[in-house]
Kinemage of the C-alpha trace (Angstrom):
@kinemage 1
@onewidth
@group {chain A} dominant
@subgroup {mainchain}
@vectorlist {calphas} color= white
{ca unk a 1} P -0.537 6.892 -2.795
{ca unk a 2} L -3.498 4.822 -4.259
{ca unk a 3} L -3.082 2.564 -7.104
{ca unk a 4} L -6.416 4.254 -8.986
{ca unk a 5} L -5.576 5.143 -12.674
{ca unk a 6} L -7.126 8.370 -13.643
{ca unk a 7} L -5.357 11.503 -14.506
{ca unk a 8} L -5.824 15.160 -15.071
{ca unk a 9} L -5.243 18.844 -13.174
{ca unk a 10} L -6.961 21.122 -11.210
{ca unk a 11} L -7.617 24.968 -10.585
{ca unk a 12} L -8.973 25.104 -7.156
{ca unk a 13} L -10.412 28.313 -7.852
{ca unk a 14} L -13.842 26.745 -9.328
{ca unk a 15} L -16.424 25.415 -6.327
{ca unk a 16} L -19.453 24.082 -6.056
{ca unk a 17} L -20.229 24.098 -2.613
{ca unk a 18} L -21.528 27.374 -1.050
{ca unk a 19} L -19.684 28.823 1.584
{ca unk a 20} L -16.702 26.185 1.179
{ca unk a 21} L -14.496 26.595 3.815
{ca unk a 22} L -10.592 26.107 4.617
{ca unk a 23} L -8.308 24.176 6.538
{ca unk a 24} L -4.641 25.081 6.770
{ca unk a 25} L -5.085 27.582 3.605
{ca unk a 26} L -6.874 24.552 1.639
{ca unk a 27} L -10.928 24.050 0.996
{ca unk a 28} L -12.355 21.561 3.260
{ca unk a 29} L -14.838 18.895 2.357
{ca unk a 30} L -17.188 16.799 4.586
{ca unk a 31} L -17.362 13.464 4.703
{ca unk a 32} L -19.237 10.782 7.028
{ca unk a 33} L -18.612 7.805 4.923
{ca unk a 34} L -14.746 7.122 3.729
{ca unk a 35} L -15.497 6.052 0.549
{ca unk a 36} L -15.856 8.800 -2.297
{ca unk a 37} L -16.626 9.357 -6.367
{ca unk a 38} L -15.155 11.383 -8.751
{ca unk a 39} L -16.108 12.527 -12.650
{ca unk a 40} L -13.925 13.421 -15.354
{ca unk a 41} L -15.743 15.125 -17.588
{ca unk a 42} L -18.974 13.157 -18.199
{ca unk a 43} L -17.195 9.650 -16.861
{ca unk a 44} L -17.832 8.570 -13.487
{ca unk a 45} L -15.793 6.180 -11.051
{ca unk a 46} L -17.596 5.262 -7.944
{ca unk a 47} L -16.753 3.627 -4.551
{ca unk a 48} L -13.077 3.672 -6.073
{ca unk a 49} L -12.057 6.404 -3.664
{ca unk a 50} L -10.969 5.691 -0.225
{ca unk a 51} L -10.344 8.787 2.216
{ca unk a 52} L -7.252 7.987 4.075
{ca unk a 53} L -6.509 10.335 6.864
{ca unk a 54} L -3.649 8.539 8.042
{ca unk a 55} L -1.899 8.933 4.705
{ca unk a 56} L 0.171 11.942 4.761
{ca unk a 57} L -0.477 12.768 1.062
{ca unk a 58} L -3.265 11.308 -0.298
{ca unk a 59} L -2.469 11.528 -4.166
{ca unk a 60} L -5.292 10.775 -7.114
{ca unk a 61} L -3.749 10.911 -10.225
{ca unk a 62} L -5.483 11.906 -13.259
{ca unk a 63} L -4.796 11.345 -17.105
{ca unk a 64} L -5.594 14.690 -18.963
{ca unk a 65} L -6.094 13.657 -22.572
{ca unk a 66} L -7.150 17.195 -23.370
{ca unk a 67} L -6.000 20.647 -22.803
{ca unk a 68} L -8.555 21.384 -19.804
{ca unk a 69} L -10.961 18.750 -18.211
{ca unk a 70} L -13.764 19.042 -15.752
{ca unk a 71} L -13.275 17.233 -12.424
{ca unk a 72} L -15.414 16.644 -9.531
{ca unk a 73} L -15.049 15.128 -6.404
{ca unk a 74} L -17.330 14.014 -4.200
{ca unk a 75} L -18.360 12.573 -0.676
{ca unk a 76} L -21.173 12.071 1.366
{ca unk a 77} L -21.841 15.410 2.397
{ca unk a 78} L -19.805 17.369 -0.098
{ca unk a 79} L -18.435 18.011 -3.356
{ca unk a 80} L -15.843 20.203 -5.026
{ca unk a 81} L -15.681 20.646 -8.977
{ca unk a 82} L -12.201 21.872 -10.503
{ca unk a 83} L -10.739 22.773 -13.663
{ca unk a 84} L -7.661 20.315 -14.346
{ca unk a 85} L -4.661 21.365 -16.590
{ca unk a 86} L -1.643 19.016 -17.203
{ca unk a 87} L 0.985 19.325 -15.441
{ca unk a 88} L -0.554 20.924 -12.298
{ca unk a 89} L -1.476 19.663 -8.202
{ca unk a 90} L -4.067 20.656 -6.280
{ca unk a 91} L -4.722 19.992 -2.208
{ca unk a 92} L -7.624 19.802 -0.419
{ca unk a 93} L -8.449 18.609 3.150
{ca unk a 94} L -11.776 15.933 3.741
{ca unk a 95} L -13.131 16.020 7.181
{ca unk a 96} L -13.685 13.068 8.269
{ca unk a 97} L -16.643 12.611 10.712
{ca unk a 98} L -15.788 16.049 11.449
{ca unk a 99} L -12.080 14.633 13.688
{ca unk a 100} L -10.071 13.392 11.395
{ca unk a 101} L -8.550 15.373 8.394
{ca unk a 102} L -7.293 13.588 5.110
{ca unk a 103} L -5.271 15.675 2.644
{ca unk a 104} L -6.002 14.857 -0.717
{ca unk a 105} L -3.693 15.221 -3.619
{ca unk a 106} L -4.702 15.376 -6.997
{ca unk a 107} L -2.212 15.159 -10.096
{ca unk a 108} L -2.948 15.994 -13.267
{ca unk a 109} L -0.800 13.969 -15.807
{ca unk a 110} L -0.629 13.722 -19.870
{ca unk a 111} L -0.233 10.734 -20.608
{ca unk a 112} L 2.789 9.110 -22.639
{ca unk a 113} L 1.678 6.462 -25.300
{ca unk a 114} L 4.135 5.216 -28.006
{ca unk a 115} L 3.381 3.282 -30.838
{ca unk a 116} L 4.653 -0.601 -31.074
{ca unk a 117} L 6.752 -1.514 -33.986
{ca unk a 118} L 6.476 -4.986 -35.395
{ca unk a 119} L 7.459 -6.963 -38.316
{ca unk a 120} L 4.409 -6.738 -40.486
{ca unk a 121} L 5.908 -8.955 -43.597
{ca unk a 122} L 7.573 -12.109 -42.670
{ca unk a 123} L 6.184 -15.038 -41.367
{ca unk a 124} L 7.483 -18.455 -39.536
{ca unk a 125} L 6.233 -21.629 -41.693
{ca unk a 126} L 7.337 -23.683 -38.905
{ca unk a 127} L 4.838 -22.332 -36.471
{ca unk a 128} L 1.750 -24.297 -35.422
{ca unk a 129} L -1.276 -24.105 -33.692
{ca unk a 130} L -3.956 -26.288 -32.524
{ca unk a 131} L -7.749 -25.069 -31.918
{ca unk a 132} L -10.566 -26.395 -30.762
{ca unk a 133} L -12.784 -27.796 -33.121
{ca unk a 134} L -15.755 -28.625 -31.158
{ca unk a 135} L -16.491 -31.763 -32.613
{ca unk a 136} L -18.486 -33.347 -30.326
{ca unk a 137} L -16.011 -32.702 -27.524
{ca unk a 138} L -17.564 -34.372 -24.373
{ca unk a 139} L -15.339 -31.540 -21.836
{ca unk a 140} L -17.690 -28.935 -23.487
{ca unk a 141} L -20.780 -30.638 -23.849
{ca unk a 142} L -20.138 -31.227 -19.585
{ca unk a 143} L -19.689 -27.296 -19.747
{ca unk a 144} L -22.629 -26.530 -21.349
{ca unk a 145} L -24.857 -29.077 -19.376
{ca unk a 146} L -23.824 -27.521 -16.110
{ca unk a 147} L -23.774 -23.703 -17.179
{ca unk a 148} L -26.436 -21.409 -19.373
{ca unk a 149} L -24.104 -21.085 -22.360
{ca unk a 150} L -26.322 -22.076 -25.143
{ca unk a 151} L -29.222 -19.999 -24.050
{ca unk a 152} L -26.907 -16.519 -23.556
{ca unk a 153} L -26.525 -16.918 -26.824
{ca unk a 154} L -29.783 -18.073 -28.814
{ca unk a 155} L -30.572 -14.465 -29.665
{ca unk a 156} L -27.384 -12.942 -31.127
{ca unk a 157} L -27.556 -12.484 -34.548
{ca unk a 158} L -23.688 -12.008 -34.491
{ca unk a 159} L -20.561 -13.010 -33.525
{ca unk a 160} L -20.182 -9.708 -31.508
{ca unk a 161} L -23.560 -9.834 -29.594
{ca unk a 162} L -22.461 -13.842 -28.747
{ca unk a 163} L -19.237 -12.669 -27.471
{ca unk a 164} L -20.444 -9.530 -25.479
{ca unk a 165} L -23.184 -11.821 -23.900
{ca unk a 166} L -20.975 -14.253 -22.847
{ca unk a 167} L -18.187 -12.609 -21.554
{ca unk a 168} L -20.297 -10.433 -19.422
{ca unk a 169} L -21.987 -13.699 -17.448
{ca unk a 170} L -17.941 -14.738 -17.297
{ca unk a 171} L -17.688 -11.247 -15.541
{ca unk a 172} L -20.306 -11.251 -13.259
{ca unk a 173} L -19.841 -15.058 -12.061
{ca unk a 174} L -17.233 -13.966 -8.697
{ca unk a 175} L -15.133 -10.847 -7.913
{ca unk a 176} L -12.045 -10.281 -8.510
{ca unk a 177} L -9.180 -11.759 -5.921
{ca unk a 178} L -5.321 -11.291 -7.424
{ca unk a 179} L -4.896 -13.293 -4.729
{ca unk a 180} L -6.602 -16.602 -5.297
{ca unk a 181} L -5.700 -19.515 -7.270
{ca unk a 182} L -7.864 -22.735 -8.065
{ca unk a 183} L -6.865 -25.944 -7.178
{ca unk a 184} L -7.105 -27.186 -10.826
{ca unk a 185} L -6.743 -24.545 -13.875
{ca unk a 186} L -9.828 -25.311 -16.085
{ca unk a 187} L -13.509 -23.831 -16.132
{ca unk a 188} L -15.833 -26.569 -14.682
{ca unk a 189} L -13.263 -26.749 -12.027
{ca unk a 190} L -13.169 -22.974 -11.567
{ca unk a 191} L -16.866 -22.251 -11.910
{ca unk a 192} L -17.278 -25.810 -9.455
{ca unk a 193} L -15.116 -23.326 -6.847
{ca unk a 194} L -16.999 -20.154 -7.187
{ca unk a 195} L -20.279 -22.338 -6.817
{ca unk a 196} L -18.596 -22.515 -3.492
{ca unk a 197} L -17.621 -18.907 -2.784
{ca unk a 198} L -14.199 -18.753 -4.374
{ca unk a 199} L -13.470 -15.422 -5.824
{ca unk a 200} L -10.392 -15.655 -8.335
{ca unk a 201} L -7.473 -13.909 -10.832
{ca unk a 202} L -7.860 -12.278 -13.905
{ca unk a 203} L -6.093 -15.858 -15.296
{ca unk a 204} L -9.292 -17.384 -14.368
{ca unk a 205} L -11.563 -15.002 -16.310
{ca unk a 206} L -9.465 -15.580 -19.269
{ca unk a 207} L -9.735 -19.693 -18.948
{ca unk a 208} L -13.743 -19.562 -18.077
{ca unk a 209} L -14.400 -17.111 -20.751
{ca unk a 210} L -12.191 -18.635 -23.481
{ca unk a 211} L -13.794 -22.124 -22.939
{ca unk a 212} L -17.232 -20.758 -23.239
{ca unk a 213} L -16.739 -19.239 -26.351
{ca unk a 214} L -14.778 -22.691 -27.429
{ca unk a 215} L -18.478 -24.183 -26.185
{ca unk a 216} L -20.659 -22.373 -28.925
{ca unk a 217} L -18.227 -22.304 -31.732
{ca unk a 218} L -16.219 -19.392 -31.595
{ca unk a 219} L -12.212 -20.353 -31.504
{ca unk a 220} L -10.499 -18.387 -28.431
{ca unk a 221} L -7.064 -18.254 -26.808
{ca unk a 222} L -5.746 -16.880 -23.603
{ca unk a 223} L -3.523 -14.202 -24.138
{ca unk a 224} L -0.515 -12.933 -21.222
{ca unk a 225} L 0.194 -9.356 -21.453
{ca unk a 226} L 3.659 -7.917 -19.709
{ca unk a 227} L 4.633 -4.852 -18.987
{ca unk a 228} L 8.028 -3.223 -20.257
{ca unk a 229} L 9.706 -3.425 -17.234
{ca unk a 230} L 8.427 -7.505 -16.912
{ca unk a 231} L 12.198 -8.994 -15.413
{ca unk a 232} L 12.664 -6.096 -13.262
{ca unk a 233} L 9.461 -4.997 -11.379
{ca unk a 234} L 8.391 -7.132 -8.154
{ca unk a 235} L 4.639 -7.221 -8.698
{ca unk a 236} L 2.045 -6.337 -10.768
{ca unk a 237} L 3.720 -7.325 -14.374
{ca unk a 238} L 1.510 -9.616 -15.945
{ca unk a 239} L -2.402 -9.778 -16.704
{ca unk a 240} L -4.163 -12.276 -18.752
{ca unk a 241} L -7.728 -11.787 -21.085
{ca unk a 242} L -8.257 -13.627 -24.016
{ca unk a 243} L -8.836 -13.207 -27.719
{ca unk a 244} L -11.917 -14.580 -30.021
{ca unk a 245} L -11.752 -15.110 -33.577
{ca unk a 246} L -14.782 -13.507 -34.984
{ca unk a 247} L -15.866 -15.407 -38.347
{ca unk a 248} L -17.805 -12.871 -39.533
{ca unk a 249} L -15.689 -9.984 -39.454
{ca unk a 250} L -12.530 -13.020 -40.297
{ca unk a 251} L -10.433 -11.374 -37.636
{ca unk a 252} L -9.016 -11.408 -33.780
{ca unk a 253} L -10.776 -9.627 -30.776
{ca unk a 254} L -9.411 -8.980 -26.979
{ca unk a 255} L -12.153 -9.049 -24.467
{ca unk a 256} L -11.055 -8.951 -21.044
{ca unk a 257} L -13.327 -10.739 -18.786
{ca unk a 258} L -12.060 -9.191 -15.247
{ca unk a 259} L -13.107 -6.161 -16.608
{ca unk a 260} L -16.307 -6.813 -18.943
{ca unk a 261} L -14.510 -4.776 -21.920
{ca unk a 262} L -13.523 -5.119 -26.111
{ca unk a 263} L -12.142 -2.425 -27.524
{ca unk a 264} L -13.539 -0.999 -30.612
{ca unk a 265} L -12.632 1.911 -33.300
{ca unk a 266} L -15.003 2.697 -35.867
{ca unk a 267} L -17.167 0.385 -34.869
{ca unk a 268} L -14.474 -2.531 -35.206
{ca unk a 269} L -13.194 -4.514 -32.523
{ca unk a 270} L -9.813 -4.681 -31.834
{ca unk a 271} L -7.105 -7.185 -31.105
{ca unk a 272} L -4.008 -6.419 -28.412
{ca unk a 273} L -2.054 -4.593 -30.348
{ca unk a 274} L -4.345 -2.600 -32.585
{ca unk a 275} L -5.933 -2.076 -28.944
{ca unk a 276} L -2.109 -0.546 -28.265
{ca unk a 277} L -1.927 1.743 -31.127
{ca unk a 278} L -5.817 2.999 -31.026
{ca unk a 279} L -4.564 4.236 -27.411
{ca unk a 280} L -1.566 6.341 -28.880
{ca unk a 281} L -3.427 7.400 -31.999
{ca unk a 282} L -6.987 7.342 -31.632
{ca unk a 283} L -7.996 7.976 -28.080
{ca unk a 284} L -10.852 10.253 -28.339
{ca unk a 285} L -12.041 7.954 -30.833
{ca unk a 286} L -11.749 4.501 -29.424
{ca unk a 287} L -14.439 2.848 -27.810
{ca unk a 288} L -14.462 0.205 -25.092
{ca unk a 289} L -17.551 -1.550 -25.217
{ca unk a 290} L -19.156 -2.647 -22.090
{ca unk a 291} L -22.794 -4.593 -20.543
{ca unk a 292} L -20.903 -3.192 -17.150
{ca unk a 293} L -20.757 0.035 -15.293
{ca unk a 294} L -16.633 1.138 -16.404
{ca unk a 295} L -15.120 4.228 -17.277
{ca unk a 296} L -13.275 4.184 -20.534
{ca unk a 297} L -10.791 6.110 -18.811
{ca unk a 298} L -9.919 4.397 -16.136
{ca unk a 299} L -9.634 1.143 -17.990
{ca unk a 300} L -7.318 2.927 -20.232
{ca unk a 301} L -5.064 4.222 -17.786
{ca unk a 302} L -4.937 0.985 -16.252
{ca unk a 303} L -4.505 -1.554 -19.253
{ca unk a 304} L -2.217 0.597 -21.333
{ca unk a 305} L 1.521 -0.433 -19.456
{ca unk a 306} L 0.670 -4.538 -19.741
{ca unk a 307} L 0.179 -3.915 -23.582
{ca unk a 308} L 3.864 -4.166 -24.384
{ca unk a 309} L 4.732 -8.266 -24.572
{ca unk a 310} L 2.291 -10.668 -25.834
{ca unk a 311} L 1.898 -14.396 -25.373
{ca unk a 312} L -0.327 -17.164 -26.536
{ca unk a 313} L 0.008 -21.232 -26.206
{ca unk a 314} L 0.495 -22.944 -29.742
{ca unk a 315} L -2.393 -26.090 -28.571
{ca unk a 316} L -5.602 -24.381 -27.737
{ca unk a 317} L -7.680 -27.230 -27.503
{ca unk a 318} L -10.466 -27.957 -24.168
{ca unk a 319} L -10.451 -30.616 -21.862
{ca unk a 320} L -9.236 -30.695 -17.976
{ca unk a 321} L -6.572 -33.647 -18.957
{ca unk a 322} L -5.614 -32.929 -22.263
{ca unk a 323} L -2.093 -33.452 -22.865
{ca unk a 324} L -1.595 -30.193 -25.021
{ca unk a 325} L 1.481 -30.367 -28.117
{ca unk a 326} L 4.652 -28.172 -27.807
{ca unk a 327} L 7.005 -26.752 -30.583
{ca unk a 328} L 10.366 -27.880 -29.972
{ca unk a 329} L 9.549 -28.381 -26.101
{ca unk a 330} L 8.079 -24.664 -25.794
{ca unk a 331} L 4.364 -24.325 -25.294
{ca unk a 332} L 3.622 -20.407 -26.287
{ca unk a 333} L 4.132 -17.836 -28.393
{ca unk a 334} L 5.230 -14.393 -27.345
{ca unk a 335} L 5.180 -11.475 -29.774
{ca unk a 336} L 7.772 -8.936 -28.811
{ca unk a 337} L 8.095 -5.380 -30.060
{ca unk a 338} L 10.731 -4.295 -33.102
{ca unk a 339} L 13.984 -3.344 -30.796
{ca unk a 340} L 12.624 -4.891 -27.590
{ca unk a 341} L 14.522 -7.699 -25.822
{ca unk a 342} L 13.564 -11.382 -25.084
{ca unk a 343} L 11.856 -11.089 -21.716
{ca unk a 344} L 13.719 -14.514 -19.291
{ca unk a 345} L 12.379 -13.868 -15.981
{ca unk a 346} L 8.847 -13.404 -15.004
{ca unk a 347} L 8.837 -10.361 -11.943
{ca unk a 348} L 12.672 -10.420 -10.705
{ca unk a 349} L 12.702 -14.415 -9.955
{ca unk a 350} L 10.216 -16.623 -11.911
{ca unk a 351} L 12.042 -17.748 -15.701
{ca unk a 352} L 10.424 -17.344 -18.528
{ca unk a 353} L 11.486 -20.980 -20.279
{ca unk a 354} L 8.273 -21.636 -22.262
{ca unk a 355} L 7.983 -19.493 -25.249
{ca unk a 356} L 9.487 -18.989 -28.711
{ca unk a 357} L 9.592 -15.319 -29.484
{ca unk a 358} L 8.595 -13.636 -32.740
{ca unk a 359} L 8.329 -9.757 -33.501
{ca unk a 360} L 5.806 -11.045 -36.520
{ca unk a 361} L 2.064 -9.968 -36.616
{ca unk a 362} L 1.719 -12.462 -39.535
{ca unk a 363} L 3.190 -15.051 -36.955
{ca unk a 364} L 1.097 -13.939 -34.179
{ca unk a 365} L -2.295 -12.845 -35.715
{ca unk a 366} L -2.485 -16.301 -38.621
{ca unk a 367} L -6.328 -16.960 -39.104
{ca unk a 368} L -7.207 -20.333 -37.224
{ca unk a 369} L -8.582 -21.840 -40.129
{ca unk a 370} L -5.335 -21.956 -41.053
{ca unk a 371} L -4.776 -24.883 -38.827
{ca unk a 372} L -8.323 -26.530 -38.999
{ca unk a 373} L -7.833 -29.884 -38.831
């Protein structure tokens, strides 16, 4: 089964290829090259599809946020176009350079969202946080010498336009390895190792991108998402972006930087968790705004299990040897749902030792200029 997040159903009995023929009571498709796109409706993924004949069931799942979606699939030489249903599979066999025969699996799911809970009134006076200030700080003006920060920006008239511009040359600077780590975790370092080849982690993205915004003004934070299920799943728990305070619209944005995207509803963007109820109440709605080639769809499907637990570090501040403050010997933040437990352990063996939890948004979300200093 391939880990491609898209879901939907599928009556087999609409074609678009003349003359399709079967294989084993399926249609059969034709197919020279292995990889192959699909649409939902009017939202394409490309190159995402793989066609595996020596997987016995070759399953795509689909997220059907409506009643009945169109689907397409397509290779090639070939296509097939479906109507999906929740609820329902479909089969069909791709030929493979005419030999080998893949049988493809498509699942049509709806999708489950549920609303967070969080304390919305109280707030922690105890609680603080550090943010770079920019004055003069000689780790960013070495950032800004070495990289085009200043000029992706000249143009934007707001702090939107400087964030979208700047997070999309983040994006497109390597490709993403979950694999890869840099030898030392800040973004001349990082951007020093791609200049070398180095493709990295979704962590990096969130350090590069969160600096440069920290270079032209703009106060940003790495945030850690974790799934529900963070102390008992093996891999695959965690993913890090960052979040911008805008000080025009006085509020905090996610941007994600592995995947180009912000989140907006209404024309507003959105922070995690208002990202995490738009999902569950405003899907047709919501918006993720991209300078990249994404489906909103599949970067739905894929974000929506990490946005459960949220962490941030309480000292924010740039500069590859800065010794960054702690509150009572803990060094982040993590907001946890109303009824949720205190996440320990990181993936089944790795503690989680470094944060004081809150289930405050007041706690979580406080305007930086709270703590200019």
């Amino acid at each position: 089964m391939k880990i491609i997040t898209a879901i939907l159903t599928i009556n087999l009995f609409a074609l678009t290829t003349f003359g399709q023929t079967n294989y084993k009571g399926h249609p059969l498709l034709k197919a020279n090259s292995v990889l192959a796109d699909y649409r939902i409706g009017n939202e394409w993924v490309k190159g995402s599809w793989t066609i595996s004949p020596q997987i016995e069931f070759d399953s795509l799942f689909i997220s059907c946020h409506t009643e009945s979606e169109s689907f397409a699939f397509y290779t090639d030489r070939d296509s097939i176009t479906l109507n999906l249903l929740p609820g329902h599979i479909h089969k069909f066999y791709v030929s493979l350079n005419d030999t080998a025969y893949a049988l493809t699996v498509i699942k049509a799911v709806k999708p489950e969202y549920n609303i967070l809970r969080f304390d919305t009134t109280s707030k922690n006076a105890k609680l603080e946080f550090w943010y770079e200030q920019n004055n003069n700080n000689e780790y960013l003006n070495l950032l800004r010498s070495k990289y085009p920060i200043d000029s992706l920006v000249k143009d934007a008239k707001t702090d939107i336009e400087k964030t979208l511009k700047i997070l999309h040359w983040v994006h497109n600077q390597w490709h993403h390895n979950g694999n890869n780590e840099p030898q030392k975790s800040d973004a001349i370092s990082i951007l020093e190792e791609v200049k070398g080849g180095k493709n990295f982690r979704c962590v990096e993205y969130g350090i590069v991108a969160t600096a440069c915004l920290n270079a032209v003004g703009l106060k940003a934070r790495t945030l850690a998402l974790k799934t529900k299920d963070v102390e008992t799943t093996q891999y695959g728990a965690g993913h890090v972006l960052l979040e911008v305070f805008l000080n025009d619209l006085k509020k905090w944005v996610l941007i994600d930087g592995q995947w180009d995207a912000m989140p907006v509803l209404n024309n507003v963007p959105l922070n995690a968790v208002e990202f995490q109820k738009a999902i569950a109440e405003n899907y047709k709605e919501l918006e993720i705004r991209t300078s990249s080639a994404i489906s909103k769809r599949q970067y739905i499907d894929w974000i929506y299990p990490y946005l459960y637990y949220f962490s941030i570090s309480f000292d924010n501040r740039e500069g590859a040897d800065i010794k960054k403050n702690k509150i009572n010997g803990k060094k982040s933040l993590m907001l946890v749902p109303l009824g949720a437990t205190n996440p320990t352990i990181f993936q089944i063996k790795n503690k989680i030792d470094y944060c004081i939890y809150t289930n405050s948004l007041n706690d979580f979300y406080e305007s930086p200029e709270n703590f200019d200093k």
